[in-house]
N, CA, C and O atoms as a GROMACS GRO file, in nm:
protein
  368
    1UNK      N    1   0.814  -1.224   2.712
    1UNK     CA    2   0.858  -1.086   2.705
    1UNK      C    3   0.735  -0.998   2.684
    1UNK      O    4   0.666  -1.007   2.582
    2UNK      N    5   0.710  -0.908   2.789
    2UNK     CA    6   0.573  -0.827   2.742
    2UNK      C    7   0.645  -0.682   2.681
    2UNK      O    8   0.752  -0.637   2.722
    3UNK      N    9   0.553  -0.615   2.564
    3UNK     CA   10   0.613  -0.513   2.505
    3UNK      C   11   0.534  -0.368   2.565
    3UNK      O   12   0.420  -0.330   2.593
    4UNK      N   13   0.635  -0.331   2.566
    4UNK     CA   14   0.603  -0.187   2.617
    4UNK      C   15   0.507  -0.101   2.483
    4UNK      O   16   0.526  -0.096   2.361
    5UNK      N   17   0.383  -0.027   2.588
    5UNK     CA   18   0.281   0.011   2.550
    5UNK      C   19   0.333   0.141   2.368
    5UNK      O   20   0.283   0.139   2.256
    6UNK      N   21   0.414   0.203   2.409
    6UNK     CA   22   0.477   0.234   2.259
    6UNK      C   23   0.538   0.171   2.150
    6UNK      O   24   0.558   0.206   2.033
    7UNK      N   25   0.567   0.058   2.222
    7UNK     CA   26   0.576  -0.086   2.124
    7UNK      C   27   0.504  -0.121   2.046
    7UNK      O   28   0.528  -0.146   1.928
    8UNK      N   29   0.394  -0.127   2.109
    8UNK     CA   30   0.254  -0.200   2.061
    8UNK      C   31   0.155  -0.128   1.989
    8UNK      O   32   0.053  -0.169   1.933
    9UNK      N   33   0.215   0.012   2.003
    9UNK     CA   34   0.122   0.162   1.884
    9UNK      C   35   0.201   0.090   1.785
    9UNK      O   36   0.145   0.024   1.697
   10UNK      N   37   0.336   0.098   1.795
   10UNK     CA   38   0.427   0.130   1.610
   10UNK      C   39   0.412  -0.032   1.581
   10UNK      O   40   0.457  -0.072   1.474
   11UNK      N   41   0.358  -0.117   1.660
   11UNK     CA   42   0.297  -0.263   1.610
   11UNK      C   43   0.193  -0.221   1.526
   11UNK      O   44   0.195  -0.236   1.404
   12UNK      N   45   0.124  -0.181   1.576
   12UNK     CA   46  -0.063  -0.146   1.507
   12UNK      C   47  -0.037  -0.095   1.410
   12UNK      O   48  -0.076  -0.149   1.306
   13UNK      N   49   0.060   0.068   1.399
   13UNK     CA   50   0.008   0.148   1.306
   13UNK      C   51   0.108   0.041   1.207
   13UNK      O   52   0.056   0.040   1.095
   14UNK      N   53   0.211  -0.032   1.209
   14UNK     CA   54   0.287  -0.099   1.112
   14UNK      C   55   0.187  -0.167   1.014
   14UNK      O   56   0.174  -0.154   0.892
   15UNK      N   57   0.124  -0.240   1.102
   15UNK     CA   58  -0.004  -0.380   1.051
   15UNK      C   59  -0.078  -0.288   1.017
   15UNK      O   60  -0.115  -0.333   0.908
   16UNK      N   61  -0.147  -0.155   1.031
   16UNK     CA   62  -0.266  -0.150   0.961
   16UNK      C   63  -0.196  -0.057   0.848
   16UNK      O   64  -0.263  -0.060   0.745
   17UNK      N   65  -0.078   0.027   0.836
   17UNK     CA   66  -0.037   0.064   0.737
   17UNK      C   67  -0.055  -0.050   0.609
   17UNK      O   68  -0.123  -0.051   0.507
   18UNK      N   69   0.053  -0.156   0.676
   18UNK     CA   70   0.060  -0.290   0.585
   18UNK      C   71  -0.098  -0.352   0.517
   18UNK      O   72  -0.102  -0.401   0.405
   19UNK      N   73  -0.225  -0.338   0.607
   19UNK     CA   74  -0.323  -0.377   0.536
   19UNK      C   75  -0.409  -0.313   0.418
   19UNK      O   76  -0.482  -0.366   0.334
   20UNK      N   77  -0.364  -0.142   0.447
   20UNK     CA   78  -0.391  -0.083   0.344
   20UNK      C   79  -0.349  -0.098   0.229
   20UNK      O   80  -0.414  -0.117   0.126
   21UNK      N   81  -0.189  -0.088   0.251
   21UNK     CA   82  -0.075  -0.089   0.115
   21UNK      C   83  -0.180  -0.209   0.048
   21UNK      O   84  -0.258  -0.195  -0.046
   22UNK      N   85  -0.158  -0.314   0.121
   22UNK     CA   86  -0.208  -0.441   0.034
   22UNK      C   87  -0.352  -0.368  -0.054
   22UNK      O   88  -0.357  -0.330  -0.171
   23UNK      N   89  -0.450  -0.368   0.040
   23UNK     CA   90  -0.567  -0.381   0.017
   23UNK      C   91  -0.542  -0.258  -0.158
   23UNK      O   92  -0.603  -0.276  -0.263
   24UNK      N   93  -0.428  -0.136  -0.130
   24UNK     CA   94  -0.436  -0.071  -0.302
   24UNK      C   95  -0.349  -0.166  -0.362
   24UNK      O   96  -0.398  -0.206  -0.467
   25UNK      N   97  -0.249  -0.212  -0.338
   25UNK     CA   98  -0.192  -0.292  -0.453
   25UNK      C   99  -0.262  -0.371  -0.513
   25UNK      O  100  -0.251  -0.380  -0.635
   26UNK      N  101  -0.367  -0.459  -0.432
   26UNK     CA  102  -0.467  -0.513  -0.494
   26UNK      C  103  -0.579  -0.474  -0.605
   26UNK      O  104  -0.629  -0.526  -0.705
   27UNK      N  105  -0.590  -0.337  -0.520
   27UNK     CA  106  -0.690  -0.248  -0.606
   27UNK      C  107  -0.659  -0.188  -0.732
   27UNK      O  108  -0.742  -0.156  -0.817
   28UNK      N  109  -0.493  -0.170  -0.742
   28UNK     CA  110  -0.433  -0.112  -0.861
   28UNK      C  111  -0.419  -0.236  -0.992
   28UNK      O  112  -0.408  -0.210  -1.112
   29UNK      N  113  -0.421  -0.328  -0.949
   29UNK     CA  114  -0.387  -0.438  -0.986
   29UNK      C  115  -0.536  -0.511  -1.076
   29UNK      O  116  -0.542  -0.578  -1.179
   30UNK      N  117  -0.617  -0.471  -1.004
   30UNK     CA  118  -0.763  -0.493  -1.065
   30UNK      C  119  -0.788  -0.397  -1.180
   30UNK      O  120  -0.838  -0.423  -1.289
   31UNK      N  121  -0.741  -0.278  -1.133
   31UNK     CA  122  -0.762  -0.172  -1.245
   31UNK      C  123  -0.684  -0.176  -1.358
   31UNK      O  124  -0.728  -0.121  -1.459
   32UNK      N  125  -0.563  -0.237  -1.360
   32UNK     CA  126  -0.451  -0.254  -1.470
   32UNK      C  127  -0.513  -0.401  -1.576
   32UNK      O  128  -0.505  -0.400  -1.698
   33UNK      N  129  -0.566  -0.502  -1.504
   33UNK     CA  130  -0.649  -0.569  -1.545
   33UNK      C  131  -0.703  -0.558  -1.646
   33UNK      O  132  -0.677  -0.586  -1.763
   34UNK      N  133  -0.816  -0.496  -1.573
   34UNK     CA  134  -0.934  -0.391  -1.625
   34UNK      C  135  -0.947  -0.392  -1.825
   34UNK      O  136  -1.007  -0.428  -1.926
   35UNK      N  137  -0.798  -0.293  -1.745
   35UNK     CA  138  -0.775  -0.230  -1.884
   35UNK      C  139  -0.744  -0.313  -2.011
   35UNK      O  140  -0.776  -0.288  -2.128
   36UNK      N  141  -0.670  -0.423  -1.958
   36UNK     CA  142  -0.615  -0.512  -2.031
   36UNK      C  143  -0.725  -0.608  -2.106
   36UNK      O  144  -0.710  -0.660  -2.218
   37UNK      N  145  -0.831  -0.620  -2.024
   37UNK     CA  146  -0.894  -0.742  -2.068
   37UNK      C  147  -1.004  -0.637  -2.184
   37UNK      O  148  -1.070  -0.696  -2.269
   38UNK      N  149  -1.012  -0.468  -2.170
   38UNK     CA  150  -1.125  -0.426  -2.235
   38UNK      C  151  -0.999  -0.388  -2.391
   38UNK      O  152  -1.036  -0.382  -2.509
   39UNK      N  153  -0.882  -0.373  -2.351
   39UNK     CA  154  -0.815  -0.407  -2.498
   39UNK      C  155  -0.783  -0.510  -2.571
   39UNK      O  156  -0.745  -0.509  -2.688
   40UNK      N  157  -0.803  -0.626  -2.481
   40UNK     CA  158  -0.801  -0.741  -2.593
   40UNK      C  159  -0.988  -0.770  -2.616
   40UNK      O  160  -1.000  -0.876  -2.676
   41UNK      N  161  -1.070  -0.733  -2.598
   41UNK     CA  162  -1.139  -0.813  -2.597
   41UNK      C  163  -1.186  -0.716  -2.668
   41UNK      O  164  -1.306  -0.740  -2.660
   42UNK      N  165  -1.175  -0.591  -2.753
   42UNK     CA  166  -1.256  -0.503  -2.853
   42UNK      C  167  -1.294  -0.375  -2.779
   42UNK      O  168  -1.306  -0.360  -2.658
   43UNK      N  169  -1.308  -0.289  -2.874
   43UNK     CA  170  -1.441  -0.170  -2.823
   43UNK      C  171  -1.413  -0.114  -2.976
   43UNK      O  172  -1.336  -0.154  -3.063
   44UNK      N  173  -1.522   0.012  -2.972
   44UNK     CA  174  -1.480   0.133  -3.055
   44UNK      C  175  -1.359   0.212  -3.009
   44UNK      O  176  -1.351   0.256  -2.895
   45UNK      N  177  -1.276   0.228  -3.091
   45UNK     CA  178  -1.117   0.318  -3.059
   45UNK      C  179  -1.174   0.436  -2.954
   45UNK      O  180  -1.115   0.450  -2.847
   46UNK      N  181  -1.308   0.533  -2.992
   46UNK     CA  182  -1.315   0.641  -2.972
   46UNK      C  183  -1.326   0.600  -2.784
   46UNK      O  184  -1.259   0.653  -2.696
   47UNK      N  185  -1.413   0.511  -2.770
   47UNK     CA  186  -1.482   0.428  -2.584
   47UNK      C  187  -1.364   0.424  -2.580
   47UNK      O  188  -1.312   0.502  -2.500
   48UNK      N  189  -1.268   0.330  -2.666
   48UNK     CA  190  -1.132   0.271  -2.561
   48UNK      C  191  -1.061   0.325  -2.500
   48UNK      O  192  -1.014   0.293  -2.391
   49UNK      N  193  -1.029   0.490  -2.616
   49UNK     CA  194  -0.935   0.546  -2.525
   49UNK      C  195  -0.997   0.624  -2.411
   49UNK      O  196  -0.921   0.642  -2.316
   50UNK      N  197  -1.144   0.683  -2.398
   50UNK     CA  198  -1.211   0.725  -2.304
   50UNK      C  199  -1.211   0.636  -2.166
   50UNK      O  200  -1.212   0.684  -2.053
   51UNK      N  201  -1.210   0.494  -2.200
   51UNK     CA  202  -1.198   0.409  -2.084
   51UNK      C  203  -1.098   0.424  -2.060
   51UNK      O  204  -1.100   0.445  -1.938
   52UNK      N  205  -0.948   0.432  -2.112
   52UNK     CA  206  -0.857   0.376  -2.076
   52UNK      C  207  -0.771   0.485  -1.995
   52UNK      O  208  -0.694   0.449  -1.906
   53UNK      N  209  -0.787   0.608  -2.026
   53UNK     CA  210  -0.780   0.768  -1.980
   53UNK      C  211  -0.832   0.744  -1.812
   53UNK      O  212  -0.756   0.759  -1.716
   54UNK      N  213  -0.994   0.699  -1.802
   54UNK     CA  214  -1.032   0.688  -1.691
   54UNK      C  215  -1.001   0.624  -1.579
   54UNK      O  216  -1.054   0.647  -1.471
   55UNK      N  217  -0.873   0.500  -1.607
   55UNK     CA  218  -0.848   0.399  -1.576
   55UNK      C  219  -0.698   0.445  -1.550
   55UNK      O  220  -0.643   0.425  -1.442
   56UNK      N  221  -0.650   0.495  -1.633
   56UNK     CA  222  -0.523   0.572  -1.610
   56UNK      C  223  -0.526   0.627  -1.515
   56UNK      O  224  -0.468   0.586  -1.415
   57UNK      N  225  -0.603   0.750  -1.518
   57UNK     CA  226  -0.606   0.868  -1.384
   57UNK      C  227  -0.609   0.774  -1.268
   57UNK      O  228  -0.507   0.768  -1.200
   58UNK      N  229  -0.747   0.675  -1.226
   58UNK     CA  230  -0.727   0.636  -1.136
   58UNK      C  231  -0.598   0.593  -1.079
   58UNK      O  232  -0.560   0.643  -0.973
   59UNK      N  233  -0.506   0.474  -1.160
   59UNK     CA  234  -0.384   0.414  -1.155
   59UNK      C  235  -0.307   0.508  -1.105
   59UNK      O  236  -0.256   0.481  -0.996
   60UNK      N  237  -0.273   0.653  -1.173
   60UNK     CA  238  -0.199   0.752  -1.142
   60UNK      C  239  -0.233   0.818  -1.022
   60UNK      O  240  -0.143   0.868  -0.954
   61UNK      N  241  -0.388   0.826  -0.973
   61UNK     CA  242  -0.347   0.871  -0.842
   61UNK      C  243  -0.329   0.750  -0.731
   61UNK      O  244  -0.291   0.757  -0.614
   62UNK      N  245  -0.354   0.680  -0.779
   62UNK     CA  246  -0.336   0.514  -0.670
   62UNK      C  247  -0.212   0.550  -0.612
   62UNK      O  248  -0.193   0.570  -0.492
   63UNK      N  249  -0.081   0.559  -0.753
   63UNK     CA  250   0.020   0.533  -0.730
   63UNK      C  251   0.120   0.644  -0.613
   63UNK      O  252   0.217   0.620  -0.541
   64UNK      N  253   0.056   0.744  -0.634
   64UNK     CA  254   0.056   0.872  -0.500
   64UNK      C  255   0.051   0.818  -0.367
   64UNK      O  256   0.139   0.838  -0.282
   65UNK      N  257  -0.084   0.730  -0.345
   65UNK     CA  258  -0.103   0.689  -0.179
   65UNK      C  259  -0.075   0.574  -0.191
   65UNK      O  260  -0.094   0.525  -0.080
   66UNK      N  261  -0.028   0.470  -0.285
   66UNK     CA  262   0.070   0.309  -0.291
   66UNK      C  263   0.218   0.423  -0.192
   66UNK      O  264   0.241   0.425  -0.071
   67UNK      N  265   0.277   0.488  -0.285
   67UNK     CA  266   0.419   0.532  -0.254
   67UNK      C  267   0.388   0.556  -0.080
   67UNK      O  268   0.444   0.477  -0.003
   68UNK      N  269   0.308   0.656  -0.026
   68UNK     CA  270   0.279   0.730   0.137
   68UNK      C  271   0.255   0.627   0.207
   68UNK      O  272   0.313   0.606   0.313
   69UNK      N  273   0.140   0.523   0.141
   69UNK     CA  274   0.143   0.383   0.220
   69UNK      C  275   0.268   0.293   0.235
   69UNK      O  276   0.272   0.227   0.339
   70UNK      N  277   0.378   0.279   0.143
   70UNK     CA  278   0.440   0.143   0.147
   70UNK      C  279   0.561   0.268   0.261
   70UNK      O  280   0.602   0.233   0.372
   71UNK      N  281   0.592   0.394   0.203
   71UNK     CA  282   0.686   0.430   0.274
   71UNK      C  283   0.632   0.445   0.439
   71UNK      O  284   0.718   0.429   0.526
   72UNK      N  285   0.519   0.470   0.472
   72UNK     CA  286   0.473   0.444   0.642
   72UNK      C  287   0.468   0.353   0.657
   72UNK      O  288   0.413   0.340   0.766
   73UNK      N  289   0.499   0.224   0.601
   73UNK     CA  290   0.456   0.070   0.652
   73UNK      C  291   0.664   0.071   0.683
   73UNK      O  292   0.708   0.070   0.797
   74UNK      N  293   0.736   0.072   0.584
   74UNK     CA  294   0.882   0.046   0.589
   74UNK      C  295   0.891   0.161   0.720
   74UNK      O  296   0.949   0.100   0.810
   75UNK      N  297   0.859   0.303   0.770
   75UNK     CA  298   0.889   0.382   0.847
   75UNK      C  299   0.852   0.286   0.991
   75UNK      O  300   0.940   0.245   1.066
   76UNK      N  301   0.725   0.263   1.009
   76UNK     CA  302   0.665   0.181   1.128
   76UNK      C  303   0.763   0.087   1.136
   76UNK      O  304   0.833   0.096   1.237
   77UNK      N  305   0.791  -0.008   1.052
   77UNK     CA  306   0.847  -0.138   1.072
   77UNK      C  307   0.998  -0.061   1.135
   77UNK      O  308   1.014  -0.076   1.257
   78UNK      N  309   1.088   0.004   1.074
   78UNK     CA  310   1.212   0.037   1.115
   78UNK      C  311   1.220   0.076   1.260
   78UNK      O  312   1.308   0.043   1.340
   79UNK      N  313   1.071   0.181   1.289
   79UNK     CA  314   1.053   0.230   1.445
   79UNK      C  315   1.021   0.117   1.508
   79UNK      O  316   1.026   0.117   1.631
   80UNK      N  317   0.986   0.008   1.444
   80UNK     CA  318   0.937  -0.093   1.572
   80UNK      C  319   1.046  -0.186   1.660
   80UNK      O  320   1.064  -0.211   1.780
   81UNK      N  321   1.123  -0.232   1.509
   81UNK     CA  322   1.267  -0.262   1.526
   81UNK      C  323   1.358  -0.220   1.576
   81UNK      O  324   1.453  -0.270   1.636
   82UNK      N  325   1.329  -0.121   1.551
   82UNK     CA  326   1.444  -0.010   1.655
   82UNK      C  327   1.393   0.014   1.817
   82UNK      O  328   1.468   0.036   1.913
   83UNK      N  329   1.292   0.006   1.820
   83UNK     CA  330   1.226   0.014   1.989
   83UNK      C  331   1.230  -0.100   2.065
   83UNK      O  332   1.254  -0.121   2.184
   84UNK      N  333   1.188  -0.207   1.920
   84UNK     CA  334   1.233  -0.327   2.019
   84UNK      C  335   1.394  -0.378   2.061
   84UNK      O  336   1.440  -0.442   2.156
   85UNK      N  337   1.428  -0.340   1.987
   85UNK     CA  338   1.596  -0.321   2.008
   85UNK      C  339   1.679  -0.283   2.119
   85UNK      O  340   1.770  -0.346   2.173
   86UNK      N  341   1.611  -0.118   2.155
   86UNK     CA  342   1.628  -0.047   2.242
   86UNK      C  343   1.609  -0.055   2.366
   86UNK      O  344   1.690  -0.035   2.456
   87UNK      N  345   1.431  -0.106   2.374
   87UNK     CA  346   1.382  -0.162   2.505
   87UNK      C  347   1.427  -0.286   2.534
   87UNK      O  348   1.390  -0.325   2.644
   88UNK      N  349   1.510  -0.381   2.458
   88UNK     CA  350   1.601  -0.487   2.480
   88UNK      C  351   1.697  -0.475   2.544
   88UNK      O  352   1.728  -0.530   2.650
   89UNK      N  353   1.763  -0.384   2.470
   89UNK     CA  354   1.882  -0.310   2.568
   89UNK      C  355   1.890  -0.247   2.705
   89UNK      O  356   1.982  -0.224   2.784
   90UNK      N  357   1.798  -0.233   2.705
   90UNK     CA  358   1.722  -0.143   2.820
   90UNK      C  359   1.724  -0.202   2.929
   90UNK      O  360   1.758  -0.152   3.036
   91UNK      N  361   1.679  -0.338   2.907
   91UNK     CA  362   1.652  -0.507   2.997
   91UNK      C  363   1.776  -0.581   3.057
   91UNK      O  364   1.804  -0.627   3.168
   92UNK      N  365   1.837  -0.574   2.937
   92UNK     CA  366   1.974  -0.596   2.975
   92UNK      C  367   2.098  -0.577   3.076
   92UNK      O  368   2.207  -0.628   3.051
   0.00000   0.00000   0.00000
């Protein structure tokens, strides 16, 4: 079955949406870490919460382009499904 050339955009942009999402979940995930390992492992109260503020913000805006990423990866995937669906029907 060869896929029609608008097929194969909402293929791409699906997969590279999907490699981003990953690549911050990963990244958010390091940073939550982060945080964790510099509160068990000590500081001065006054550093900790200065680190942990800094570490926050980041997390908090992560979680802005996690949400735009995962919802264009579920949007792509639905358009792809649905095209391939369509252009199935189409064949038929």
């Amino acid at each position: 079955m060869t896929l029609n050339p608008q097929l194969k955009v909402l293929i791409a942009l699906f997969l590279a949406s999907l490699v981003i999402w990953l690549v911050l979940m990963f990244y958010k995930s390091r940073l939550e870490r982060e945080v964790e390992e510099k509160v068990f492992l000590g500081s001065t109260p006054e550093r900790l919460g200065e680190a942990q503020k800094k570490v926050l913000n980041k997390v908090n805006a992560l979680s802005k382009w996690l949400w735009i990423f995962g919802s264009l990866t579920v949007l792509f995937l639905l358009g792809s499904v649905g095209a391939w669906i369509y252009y199935g029907i189409l064949r038929s």
